[in-house]
DSSP file (Angstrom, degrees, kcal/mol; ACC not computed):
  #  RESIDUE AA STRUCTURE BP1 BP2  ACC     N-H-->O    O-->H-N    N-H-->O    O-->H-N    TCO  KAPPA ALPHA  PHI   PSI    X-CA   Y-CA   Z-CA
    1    1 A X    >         0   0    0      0, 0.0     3,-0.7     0, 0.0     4,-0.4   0.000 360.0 360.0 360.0 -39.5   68.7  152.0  130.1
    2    2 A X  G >>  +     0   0    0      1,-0.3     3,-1.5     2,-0.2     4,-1.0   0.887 360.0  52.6 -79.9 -37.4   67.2  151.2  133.6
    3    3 A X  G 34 S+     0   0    0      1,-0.3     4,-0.4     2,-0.2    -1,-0.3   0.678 105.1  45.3 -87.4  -2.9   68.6  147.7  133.2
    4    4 A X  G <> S+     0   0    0     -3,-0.7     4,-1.1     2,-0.2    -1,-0.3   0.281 114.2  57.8-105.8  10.1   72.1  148.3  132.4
    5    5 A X  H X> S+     0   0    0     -3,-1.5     3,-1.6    -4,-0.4     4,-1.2   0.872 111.9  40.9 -57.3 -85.0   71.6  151.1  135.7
    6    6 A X  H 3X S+     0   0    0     -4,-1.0     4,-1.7     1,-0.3     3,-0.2   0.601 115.8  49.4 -42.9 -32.4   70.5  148.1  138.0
    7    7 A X  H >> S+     0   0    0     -4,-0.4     3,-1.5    -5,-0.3     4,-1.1   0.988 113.4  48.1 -63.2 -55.1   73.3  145.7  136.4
    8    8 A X  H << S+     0   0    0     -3,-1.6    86,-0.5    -4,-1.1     4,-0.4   0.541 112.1  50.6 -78.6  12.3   75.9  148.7  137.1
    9    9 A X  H 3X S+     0   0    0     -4,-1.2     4,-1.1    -3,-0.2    -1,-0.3   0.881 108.8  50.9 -91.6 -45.1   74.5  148.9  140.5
   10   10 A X  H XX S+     0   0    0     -4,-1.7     3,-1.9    -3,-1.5     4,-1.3   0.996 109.1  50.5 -60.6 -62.9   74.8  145.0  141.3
   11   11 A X  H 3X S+     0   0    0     -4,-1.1     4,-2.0     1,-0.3    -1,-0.2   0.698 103.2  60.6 -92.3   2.7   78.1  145.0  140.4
   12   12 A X  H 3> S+     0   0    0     -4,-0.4     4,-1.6    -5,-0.2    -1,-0.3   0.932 110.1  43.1 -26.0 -62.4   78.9  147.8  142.5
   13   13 A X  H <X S+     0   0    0     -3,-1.9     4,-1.2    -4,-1.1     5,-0.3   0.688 103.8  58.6-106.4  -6.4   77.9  146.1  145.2
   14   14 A X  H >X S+     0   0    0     -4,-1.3     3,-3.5     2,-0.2     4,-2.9   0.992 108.5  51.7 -20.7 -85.3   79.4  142.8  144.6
   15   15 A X  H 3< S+     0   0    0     -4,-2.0    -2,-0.2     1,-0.3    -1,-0.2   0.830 115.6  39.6 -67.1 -11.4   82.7  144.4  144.5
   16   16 A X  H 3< S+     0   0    0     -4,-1.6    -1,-0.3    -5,-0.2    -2,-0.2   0.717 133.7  16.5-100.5   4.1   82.2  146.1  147.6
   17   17 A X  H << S-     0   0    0     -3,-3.5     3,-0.3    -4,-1.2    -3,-0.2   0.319 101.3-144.6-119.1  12.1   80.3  143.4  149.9
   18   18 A X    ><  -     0   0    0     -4,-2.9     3,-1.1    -5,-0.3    -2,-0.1  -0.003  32.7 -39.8  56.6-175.6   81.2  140.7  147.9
   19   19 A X  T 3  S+     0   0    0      1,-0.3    -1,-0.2    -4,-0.1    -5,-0.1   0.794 114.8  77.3 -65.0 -28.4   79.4  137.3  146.8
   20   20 A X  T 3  S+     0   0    0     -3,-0.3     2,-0.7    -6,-0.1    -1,-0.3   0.425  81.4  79.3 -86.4  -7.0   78.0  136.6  150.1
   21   21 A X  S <  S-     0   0    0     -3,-1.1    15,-0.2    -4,-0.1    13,-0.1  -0.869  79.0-120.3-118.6 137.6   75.2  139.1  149.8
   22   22 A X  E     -a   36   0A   0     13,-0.9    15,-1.3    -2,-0.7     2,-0.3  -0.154  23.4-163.9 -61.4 149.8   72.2  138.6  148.0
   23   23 A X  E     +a   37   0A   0     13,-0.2     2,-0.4    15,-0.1    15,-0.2  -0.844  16.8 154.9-133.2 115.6   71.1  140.7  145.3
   24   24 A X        -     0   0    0     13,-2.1     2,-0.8    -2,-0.3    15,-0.2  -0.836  35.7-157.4-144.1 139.8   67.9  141.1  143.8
   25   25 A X  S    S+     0   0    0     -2,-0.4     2,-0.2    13,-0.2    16,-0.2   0.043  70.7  86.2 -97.7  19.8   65.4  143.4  141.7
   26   26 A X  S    S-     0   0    0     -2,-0.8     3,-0.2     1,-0.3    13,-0.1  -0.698  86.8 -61.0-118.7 160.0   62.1  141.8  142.6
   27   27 A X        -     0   0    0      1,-0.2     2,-0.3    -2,-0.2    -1,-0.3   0.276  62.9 -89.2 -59.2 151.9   59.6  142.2  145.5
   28   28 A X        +     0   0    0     -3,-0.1     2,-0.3    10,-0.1    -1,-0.2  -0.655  54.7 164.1 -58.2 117.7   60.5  141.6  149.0
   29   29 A X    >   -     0   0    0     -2,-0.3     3,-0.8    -3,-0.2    -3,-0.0  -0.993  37.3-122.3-136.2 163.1   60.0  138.1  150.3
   30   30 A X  T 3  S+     0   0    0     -2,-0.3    -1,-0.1     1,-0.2    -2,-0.0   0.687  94.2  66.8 -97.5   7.4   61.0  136.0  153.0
   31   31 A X  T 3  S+     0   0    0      2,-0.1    -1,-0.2     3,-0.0     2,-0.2   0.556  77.4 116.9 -72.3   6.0   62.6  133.1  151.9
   32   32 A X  S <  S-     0   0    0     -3,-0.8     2,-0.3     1,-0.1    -4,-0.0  -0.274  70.7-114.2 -64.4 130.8   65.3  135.2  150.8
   33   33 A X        -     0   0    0     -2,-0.2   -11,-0.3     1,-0.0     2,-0.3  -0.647  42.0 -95.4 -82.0 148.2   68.7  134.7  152.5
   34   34 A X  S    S+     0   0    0     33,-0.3     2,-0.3    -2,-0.3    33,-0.2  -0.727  89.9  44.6-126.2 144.9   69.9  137.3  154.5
   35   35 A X  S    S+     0   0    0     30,-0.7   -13,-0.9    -2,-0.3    31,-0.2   0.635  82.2 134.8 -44.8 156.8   72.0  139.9  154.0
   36   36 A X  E     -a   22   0A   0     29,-2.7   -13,-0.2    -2,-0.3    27,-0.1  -0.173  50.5-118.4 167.7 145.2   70.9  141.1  151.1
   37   37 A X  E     -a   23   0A   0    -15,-1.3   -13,-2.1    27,-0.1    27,-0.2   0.292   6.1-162.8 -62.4 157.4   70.0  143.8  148.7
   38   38 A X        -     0   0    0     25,-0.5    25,-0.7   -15,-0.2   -13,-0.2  -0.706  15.8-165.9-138.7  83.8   66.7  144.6  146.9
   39   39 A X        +     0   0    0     23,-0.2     2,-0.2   -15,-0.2    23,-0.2  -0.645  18.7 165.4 -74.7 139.4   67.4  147.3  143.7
   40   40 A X        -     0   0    0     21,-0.2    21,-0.8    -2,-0.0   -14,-0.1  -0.865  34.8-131.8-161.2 116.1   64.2  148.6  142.5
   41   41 A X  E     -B   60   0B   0    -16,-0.2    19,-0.3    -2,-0.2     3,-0.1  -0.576  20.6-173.9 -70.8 155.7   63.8  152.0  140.1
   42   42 A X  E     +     0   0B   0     17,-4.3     2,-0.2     1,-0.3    18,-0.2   0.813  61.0   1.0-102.9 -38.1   61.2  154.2  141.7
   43   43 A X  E     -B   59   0B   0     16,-1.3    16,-0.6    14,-0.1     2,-0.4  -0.935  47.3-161.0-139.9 156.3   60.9  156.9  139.0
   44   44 A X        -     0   0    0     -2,-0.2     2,-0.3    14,-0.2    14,-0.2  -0.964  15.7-173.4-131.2 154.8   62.2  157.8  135.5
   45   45 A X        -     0   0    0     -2,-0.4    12,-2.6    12,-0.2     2,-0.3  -0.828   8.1-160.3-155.7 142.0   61.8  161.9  134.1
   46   46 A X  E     -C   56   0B   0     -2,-0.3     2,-0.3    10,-0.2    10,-0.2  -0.915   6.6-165.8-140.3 118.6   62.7  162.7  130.7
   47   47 A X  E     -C   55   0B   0      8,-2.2     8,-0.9    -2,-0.3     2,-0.5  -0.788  16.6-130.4 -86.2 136.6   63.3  166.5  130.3
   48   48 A X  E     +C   54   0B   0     -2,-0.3     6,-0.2     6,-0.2     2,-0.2  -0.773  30.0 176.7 -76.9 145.0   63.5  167.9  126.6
   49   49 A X        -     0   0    0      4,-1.6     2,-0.1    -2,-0.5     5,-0.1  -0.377  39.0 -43.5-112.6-149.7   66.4  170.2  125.6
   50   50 A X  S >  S-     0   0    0     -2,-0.2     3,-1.3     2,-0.1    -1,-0.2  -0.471 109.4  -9.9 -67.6 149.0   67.7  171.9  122.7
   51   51 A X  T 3  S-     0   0    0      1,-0.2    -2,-0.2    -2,-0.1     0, 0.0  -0.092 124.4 -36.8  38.2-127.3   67.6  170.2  119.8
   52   52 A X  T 3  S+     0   0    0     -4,-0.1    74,-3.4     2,-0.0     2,-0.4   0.371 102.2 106.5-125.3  36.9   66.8  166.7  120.0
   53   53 A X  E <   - D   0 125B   0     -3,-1.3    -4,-1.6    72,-0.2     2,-0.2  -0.876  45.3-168.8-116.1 135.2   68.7  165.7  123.4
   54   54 A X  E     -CD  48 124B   0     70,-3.9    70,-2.1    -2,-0.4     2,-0.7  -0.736  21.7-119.9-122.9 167.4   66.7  165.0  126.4
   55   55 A X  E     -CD  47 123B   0     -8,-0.9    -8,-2.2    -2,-0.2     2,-0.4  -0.933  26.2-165.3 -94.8 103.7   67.8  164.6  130.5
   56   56 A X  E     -CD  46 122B   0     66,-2.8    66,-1.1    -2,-0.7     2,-0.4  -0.869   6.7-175.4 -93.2 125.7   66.9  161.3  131.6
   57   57 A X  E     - D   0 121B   0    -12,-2.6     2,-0.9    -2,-0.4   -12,-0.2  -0.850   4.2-165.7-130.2 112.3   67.0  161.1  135.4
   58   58 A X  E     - D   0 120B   0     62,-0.7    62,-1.3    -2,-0.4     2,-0.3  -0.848  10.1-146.6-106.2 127.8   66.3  157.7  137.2
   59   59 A X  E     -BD  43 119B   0     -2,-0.9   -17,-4.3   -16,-0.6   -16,-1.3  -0.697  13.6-162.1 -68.2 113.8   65.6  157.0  140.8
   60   60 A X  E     -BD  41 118B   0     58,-2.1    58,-0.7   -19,-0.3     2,-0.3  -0.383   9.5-154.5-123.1 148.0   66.8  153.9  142.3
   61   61 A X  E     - D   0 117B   0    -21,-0.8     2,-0.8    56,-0.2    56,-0.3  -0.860  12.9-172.5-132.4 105.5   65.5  152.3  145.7
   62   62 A X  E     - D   0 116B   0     54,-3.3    54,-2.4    -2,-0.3     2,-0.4  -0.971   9.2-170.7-128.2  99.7   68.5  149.8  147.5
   63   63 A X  E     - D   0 115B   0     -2,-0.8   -25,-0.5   -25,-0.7     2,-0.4  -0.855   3.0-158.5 -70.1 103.8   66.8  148.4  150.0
   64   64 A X        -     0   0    0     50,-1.4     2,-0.3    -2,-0.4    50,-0.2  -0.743   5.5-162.2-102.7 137.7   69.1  146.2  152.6
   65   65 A X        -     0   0    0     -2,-0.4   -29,-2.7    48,-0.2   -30,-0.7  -0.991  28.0-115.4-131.7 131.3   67.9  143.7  154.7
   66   66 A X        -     0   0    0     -2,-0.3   -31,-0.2    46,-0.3     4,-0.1   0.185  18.7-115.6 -73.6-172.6   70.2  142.9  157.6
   67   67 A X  S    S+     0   0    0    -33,-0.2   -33,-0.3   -32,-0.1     3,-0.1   0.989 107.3  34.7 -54.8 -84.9   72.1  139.5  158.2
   68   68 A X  S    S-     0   0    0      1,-0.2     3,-0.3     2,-0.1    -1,-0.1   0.662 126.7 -73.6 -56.6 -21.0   70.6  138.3  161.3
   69   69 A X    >   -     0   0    0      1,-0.2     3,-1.8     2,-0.1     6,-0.2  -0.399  35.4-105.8 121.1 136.8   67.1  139.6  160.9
   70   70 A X  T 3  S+     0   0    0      1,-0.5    -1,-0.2    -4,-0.1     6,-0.2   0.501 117.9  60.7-101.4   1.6   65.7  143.1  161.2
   71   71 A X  T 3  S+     0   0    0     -3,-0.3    -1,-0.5     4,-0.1     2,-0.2   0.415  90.6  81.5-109.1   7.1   64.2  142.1  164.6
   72   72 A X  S X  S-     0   0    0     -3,-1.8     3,-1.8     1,-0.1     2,-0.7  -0.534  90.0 -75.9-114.0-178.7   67.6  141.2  166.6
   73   73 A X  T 3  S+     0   0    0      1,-0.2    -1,-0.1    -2,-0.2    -2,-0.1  -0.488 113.2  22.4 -81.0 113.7   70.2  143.3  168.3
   74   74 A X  T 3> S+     0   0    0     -2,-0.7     4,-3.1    -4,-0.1    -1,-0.2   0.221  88.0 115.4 115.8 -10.1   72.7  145.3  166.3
   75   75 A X  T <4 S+     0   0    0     -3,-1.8     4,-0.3    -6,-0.2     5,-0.2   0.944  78.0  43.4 -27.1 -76.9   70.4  145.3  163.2
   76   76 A X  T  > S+     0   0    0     -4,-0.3     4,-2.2     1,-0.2    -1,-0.1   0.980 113.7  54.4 -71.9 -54.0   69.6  149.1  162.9
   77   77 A X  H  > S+     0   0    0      2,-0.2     4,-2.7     3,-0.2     5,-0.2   0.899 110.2  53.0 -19.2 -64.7   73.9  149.6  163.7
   78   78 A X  H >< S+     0   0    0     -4,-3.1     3,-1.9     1,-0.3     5,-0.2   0.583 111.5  46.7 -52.9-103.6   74.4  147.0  160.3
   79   79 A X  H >> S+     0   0    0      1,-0.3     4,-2.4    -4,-0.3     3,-1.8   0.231 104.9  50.8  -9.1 -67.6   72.5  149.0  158.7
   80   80 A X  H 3X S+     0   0    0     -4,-2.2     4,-1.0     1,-0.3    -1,-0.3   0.840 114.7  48.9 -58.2 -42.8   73.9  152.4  159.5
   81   81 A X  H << S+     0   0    0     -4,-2.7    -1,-0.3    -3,-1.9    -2,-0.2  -0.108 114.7  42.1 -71.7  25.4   77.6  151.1  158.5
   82   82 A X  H <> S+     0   0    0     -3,-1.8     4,-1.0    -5,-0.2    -2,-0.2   0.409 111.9  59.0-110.8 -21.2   76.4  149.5  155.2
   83   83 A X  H  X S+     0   0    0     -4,-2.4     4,-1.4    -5,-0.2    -2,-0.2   0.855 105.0  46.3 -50.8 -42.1   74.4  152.9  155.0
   84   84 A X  H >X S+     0   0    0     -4,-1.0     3,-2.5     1,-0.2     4,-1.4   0.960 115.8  54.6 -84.8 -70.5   77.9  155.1  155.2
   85   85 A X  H 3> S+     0   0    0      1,-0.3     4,-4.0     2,-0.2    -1,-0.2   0.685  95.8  59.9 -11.1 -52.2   79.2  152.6  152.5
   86   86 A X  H 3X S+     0   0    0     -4,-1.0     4,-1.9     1,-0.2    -1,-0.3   0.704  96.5  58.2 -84.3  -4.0   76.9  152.9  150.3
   87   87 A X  H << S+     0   0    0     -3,-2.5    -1,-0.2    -4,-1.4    -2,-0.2   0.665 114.0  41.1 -92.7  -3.7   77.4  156.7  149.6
   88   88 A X  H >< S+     0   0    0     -4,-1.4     3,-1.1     3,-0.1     4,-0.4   0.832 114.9  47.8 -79.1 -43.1   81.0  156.0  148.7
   89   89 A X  H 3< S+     0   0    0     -4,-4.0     3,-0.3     1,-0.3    -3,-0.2   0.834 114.9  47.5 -74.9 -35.1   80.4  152.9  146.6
   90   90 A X  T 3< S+     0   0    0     -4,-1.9    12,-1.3     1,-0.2     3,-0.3   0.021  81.0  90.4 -72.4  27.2   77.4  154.5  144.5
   91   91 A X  S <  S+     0   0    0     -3,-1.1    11,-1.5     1,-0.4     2,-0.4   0.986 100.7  26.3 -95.8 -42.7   78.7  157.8  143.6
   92   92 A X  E    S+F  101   0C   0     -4,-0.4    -1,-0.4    -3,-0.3     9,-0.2  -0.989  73.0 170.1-109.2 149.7   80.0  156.2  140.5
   93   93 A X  E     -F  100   0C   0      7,-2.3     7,-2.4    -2,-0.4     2,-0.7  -0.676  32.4-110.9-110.7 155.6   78.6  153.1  138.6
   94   94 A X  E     -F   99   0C   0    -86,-0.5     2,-0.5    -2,-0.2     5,-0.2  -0.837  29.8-177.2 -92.7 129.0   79.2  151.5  135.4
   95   95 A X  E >   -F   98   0C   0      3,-3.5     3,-1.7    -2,-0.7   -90,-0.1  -0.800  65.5 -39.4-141.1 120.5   76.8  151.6  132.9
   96   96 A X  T 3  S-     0   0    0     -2,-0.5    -1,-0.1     1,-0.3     3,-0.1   0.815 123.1 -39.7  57.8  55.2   77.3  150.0  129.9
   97   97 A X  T 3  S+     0   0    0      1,-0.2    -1,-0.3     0, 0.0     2,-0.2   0.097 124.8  71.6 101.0 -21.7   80.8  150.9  129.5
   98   98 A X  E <  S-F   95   0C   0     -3,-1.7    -3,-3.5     1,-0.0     2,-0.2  -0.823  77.4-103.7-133.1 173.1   80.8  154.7  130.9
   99   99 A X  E     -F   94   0C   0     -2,-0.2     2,-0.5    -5,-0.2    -5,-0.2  -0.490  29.3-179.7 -93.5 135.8   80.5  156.3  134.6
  100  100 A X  E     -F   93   0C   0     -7,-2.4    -7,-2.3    -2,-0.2     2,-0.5  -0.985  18.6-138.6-147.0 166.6   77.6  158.0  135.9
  101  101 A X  E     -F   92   0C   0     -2,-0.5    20,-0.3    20,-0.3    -9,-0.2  -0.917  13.1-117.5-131.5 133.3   77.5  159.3  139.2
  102  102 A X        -     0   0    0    -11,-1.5     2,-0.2   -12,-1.3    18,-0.2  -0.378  28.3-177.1 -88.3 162.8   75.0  159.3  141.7
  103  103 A X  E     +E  119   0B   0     16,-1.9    16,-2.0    -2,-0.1    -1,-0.1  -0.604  63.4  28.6-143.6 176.6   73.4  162.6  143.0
  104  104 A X  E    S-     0   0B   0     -2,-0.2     2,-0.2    14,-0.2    -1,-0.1   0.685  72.6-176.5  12.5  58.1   70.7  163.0  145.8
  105  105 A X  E     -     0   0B   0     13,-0.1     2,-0.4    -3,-0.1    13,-0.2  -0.453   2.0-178.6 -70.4 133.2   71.6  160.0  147.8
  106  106 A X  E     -E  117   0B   0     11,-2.8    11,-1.4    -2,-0.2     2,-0.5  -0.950  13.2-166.0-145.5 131.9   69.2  159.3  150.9
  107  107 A X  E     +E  116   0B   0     -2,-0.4     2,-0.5     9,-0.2     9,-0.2  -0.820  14.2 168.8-105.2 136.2   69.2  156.6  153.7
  108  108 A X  E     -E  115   0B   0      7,-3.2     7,-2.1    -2,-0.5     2,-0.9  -0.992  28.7-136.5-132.3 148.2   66.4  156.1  155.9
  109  109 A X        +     0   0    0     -2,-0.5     3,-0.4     5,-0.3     2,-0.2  -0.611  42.3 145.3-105.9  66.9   65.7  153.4  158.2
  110  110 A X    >   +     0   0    0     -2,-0.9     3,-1.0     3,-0.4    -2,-0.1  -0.588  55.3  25.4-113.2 178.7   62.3  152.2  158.0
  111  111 A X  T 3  S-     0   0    0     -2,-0.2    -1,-0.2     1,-0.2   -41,-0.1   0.822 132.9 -62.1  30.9  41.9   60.5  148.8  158.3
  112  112 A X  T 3  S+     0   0    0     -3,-0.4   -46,-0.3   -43,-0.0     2,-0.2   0.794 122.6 103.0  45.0  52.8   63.5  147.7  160.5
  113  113 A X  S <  S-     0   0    0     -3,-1.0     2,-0.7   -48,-0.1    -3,-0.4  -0.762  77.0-112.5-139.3 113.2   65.7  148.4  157.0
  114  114 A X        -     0   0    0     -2,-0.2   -50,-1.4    -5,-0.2     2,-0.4  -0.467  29.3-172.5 -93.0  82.6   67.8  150.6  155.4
  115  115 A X  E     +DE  63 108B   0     -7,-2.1    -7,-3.2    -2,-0.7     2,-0.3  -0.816   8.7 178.4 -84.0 123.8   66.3  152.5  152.1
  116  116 A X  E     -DE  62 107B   0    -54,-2.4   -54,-3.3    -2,-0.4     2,-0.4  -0.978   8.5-162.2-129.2 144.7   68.7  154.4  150.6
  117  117 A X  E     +DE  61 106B   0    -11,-1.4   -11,-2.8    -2,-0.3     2,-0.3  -0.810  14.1 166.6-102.9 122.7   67.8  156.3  147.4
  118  118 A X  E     -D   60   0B   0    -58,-0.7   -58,-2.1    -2,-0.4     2,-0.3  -0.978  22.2-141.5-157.7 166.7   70.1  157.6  144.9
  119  119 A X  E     -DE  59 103B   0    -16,-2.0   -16,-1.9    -2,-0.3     2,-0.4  -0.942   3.3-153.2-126.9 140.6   69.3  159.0  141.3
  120  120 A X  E     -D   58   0B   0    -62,-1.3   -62,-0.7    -2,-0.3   -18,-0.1  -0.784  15.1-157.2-120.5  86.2   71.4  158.5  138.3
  121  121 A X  E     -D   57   0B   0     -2,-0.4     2,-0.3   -20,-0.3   -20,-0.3   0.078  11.6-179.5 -72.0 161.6   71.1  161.5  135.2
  122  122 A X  E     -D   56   0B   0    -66,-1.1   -66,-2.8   -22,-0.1     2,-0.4  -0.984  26.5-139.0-163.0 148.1   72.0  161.1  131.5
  123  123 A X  E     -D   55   0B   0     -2,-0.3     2,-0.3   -68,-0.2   -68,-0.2  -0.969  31.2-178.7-127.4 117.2   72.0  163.3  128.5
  124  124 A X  E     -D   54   0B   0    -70,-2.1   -70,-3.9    -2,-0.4     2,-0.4  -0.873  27.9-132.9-109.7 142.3   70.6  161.2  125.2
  125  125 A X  E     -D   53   0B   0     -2,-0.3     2,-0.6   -72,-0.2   -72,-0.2  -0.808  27.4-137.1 -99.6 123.1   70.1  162.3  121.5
  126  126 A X        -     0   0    0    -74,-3.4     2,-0.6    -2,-0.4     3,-0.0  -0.754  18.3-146.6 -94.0 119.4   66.7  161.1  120.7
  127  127 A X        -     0   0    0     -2,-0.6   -74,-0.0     2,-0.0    -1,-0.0  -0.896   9.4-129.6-106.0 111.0   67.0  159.6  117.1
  128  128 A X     >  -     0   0    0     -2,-0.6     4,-0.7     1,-0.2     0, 0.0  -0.415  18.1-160.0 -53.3 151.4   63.9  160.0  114.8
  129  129 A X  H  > S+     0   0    0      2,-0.1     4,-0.8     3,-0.1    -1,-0.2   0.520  86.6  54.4 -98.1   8.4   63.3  156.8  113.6
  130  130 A X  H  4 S+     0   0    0      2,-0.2     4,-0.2     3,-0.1    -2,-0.1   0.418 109.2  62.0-114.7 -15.7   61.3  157.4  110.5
  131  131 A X  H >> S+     0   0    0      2,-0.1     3,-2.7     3,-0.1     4,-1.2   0.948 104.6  42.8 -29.5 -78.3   64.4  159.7  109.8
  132  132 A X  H 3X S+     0   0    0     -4,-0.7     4,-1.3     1,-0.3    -2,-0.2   0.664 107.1  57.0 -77.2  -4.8   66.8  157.0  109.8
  133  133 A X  H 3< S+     0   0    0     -4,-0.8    -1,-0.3     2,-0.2     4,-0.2   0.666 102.5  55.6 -91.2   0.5   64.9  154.7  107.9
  134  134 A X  H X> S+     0   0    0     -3,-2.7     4,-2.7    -4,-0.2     3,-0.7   0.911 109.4  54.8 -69.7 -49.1   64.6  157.4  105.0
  135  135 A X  H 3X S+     0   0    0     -4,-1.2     4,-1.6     1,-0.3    -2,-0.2   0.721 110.1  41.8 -49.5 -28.7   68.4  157.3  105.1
  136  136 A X  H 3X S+     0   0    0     -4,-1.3     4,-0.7     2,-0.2    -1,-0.3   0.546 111.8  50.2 -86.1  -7.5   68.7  154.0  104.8
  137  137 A X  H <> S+     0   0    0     -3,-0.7     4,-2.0    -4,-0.2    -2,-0.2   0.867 109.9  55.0 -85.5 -49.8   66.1  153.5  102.2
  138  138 A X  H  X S+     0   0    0     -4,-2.7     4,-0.7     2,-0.2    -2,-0.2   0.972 112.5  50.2 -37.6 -73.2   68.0  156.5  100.1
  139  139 A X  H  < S+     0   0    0     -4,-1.6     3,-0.2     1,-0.3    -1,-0.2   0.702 108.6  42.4 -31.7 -49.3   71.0  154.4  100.5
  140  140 A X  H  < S+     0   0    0     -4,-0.7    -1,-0.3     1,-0.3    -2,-0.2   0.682 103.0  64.7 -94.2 -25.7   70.2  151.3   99.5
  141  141 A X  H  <        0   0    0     -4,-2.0    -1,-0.3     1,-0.2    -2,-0.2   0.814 360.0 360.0 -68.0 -18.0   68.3  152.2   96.6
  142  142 A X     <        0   0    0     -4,-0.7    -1,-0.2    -3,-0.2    -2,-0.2   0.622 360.0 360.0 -89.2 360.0   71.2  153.6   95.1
């Protein structure tokens, strides 16, 4: 599930910056060319509910690093405009074929970079498996 989030997150932001910004889901380094994005979950929660459907809620970290370099002039601006972007362009994502819409989006501007946070919920039916392999055993014996 977290990896068809981050997919539907890249190609979020492909179609709204386009090709020309990097995207990637691994540690910060600096040979990286710049712009360009760093997707990283921070948390996952799994709530139970009635019956045998739980709330899964994961927290995403899209980390921007500006064009020019976080140390030159007009850096913290780029940010703040890709900032106001990204809380239109993440509100819904694709994942794996259906929408899910991001909730407690937050930008901060630290370590001369723009982290913005946003969390993406889902409700899954938790499937015994030692169930379904009696059903299929039932089956197939007949």
């Amino acid at each position: 599930m977290v990896n068809d989030i981050i997919i539907g997150i890249c190609e979020k932001l492909k179609e709204t910056f386009g090709d020309s910004y990097g995207m990637h889901s691994d540690t910060i380094a600096d040979e990286w060319q710049k712009p360009c994005f760093v997707i990283a979950c921070l948390s996952s929660e799994s709530k139970q509910l009635l019956g045998k459907r739980c709330l899964r809620k994961h927290t995403f970290s899209i980390k921007y690093l500006a064009g020019d370099g976080a140390d030159t002039p007009g850096a913290q601006a780029e940010c703040f405009a890709v900032q106001e972007t990204l809380f239109a362009a993440l509100e819904y994502i694709n994942v794996g074929g259906d929408l899910a819409r991001g909730k407690g989006m937050v930008g901060m501007f630290t370590d001369n970079a723009l982290d913005f946070t946003v969390a993406y919920e889902f409700f899954i039916l938790v499937i015994d498996e030692t169930e379904q392999m009696e059903k299929h055993a039932v089956t197939f014996s007949n």
